[in-house]
C-alpha positions as CSV (number, residue, x, y, z in Angstrom):
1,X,-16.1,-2.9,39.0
2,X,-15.8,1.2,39.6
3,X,-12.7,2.7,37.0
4,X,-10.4,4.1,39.7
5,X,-9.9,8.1,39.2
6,X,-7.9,10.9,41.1
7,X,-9.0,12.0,44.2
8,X,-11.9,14.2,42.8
9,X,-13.4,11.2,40.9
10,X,-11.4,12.2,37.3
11,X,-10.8,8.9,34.7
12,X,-8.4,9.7,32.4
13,X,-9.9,9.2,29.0
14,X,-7.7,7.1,28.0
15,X,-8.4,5.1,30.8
16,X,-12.1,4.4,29.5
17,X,-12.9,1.4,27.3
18,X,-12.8,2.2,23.3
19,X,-10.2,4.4,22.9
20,X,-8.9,7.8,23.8
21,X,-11.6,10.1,22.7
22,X,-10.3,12.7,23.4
23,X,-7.4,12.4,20.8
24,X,-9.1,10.7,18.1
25,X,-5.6,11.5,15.5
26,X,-3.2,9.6,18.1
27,X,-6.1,6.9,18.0
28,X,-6.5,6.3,14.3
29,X,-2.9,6.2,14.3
30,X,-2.6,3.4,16.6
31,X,-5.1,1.2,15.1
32,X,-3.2,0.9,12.0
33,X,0.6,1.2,12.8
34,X,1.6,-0.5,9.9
35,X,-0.2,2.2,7.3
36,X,1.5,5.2,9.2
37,X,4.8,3.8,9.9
38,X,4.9,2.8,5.9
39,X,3.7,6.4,5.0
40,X,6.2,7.9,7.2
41,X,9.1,6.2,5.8
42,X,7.8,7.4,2.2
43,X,7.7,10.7,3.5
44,X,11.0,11.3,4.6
45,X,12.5,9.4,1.1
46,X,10.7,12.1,-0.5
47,X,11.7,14.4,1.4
48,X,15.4,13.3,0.8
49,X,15.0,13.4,-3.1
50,X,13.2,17.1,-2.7
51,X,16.6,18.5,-1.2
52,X,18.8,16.5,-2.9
53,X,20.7,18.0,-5.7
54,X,20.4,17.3,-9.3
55,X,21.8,13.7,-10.3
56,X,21.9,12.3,-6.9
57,X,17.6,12.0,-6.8
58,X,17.8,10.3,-10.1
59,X,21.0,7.6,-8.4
60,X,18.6,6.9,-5.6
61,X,15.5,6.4,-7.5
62,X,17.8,3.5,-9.5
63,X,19.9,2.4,-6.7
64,X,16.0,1.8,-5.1
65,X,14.3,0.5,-8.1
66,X,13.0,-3.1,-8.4
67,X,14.2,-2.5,-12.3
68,X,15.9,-6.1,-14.3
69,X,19.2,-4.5,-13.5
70,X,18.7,-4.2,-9.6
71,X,16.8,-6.7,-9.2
72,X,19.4,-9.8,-10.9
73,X,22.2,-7.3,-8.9
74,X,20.7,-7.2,-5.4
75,X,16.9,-8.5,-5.3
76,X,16.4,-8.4,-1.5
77,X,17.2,-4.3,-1.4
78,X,15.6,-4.2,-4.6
79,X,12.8,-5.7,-3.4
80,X,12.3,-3.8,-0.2
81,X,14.0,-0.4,-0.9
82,X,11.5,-0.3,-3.8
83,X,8.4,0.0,-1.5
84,X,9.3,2.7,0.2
85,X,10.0,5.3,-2.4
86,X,7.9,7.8,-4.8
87,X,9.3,8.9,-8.1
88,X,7.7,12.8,-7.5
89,X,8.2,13.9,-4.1
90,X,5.1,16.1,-4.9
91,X,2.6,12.9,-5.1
92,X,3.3,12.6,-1.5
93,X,0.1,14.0,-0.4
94,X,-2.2,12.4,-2.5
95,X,-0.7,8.9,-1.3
96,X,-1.0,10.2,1.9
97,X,-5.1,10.4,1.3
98,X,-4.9,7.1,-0.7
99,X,-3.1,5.1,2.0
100,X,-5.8,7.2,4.9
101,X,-8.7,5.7,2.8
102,X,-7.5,2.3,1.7
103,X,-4.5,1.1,3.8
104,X,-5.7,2.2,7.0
105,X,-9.6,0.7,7.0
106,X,-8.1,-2.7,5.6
107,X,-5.2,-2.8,8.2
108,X,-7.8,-2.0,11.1
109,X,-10.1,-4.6,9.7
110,X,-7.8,-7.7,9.2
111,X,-5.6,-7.0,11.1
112,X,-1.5,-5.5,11.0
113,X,-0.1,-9.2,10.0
114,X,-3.2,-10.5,7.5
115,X,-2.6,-6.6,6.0
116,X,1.1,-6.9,5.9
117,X,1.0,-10.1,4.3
118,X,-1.2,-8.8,1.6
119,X,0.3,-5.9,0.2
120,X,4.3,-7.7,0.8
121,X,2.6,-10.9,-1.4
122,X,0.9,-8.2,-3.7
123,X,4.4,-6.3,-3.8
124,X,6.9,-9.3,-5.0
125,X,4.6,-11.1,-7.1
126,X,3.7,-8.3,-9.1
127,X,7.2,-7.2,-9.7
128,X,8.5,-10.4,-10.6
129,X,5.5,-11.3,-12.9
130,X,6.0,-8.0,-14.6
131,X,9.7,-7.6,-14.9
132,X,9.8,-11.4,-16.1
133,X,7.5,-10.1,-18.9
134,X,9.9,-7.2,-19.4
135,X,13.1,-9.5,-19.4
136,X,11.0,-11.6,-22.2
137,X,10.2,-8.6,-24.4
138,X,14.0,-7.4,-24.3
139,X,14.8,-11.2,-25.3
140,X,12.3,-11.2,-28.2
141,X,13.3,-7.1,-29.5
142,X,9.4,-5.8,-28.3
143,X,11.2,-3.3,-26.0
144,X,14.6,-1.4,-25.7
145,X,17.4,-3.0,-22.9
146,X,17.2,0.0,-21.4
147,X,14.3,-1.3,-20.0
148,X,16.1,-2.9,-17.6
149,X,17.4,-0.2,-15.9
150,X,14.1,2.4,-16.2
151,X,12.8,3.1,-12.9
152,X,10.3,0.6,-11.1
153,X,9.3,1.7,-7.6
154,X,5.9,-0.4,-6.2
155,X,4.2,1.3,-3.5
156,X,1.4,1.8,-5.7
157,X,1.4,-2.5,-6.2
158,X,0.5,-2.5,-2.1
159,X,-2.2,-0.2,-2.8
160,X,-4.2,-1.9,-5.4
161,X,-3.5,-5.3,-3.1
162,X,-5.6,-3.4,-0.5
163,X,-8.3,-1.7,-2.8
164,X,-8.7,-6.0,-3.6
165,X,-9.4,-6.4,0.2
166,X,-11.2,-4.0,0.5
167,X,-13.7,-4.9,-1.4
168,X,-15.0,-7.2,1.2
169,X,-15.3,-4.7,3.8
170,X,-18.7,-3.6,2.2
171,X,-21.8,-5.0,1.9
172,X,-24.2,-5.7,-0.8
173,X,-25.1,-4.4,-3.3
174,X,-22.0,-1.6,-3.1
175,X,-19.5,-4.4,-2.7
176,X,-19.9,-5.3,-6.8
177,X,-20.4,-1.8,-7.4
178,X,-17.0,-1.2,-5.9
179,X,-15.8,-4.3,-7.6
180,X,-16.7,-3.3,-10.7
181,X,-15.3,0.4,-10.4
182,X,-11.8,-0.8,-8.9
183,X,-11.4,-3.6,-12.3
184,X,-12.1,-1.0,-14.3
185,X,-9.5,1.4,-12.8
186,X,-6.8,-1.1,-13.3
187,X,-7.7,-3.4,-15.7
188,X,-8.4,-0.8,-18.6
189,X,-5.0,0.7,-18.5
190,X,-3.9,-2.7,-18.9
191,X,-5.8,-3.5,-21.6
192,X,-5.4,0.1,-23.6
193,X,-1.5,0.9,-22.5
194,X,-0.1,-2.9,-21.6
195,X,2.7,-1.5,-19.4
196,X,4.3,-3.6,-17.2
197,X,3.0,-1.2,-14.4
198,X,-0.4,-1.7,-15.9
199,X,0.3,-5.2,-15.4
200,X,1.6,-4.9,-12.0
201,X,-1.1,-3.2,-10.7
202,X,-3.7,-6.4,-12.3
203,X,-1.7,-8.5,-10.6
204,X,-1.4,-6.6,-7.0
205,X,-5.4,-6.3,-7.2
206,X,-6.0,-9.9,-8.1
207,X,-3.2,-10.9,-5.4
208,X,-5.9,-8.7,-2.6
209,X,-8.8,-10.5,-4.6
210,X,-7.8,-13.4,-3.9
211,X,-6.8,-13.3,-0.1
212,X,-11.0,-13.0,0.5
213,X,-10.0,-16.5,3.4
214,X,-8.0,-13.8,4.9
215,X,-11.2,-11.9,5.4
216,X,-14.0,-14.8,6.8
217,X,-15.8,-14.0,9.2
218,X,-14.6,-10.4,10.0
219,X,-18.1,-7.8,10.6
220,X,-19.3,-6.5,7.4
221,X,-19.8,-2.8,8.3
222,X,-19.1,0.6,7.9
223,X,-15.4,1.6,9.5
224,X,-16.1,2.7,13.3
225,X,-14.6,6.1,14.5
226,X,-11.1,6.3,15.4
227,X,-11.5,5.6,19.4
228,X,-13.6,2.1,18.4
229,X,-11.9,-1.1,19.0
């Protein structure tokens, strides 16, 4: 069946099966909602603690923190405000690239839902594991109480979930390449530092690890352009 065009025979490109070619930005964006709605959100708390005079950034960064202290006080807004907030407004850009290479492939892959469920699983297990580990150290003298107030935002946690999944998204032999490189990233620090980010990012990663199910019988292949469905 003939695409129906104007008058002069003109299809809108959008029109056209795969995509809008013709704005390949507005496309990419599209096919992973989730990734640019998150980043967006992260950009404007950022920009909110740039302007903000000195004393309030450092209230918000608390009041938003998925710390001991916010999280026995209010753990749902703990839990969510937490993801949504970077402690120097001036990483924003290099999460933006992060989320861009990781978040975005993985949510176009799997799926916004599979993706979401990831890096939200990754998120909450991974700050309760570690600040149960923290409340345990304060209870045995390893660490300070003010522990349990420092600041803990995860939006990092979401990213290592996704670096996990994505490690199914490439075929042999570069997929245990890959593998080996992203352990190594995180598990070292854990090993050498033993922070209880250290630890939350082992756990985040093993959390995308271990949602391979999510990924069966999704096309092993290089990520299409942005106009692909």
């Amino acid at each position: 069946m003939p695409f129906r065009g104007d008058r002069h025979g003109y299809v809108p490109p959008e029109t056209l099966p795969g995509g809008e070619p013709s704005r390949p930005i507005r496309s990419w964006v599209r096919s992973s909602p989730g990734t640019h709605l998150w980043l967006a959100v992260i950009a404007i708390t950022s920009l909110v603690i740039a302007l903000s005079p000195q004393g309030l950034d450092t209230y918000l960064l608390h009041r938003n923190s998925s710390n001991l202290h916010q999280l026995s006080h209010h753990p749902l807004r703990a839990l969510l405000g937490s993801a949504f907030w970077i402690e120097d407004p001036a990483d924003l850009l290099l999460y933006a690239v992060l989320f861009e290479l990781i978040h975005a492939p993985v949510e176009r892959w799997i799926g916004t839902a599979k993706w979401l469920f990831v890096v939200a699983t990754a998120h909450v297990a991974a700050t309760l594991i570690s600040q149960q580990v923290v409340l345990v150290a304060i209870r045995l003298h390893d660490v300070p109480r003010s522990m349990a107030h420092v600041v803990d935002i995860g939006v990092s946690y979401g990213l290592a979930a996704s670096a996990g999944v994505l490690t199914y998204r490439l075929a042999r032999p570069w997929r245990w390449l890959y593998l080996a490189g992203v352990v190594a990233f995180f598990v070292v620090p854990l090993l050498a530092d033993r922070t209880y980010t250290d630890l939350g990012h082992a756990i985040s990663l093993a959390v995308g690890l271990a949602c391979y199910p999510l990924t069966r019988e999704k096309p092993v292949a290089p990520e299409q352009g942005p106009g692909a469905h």
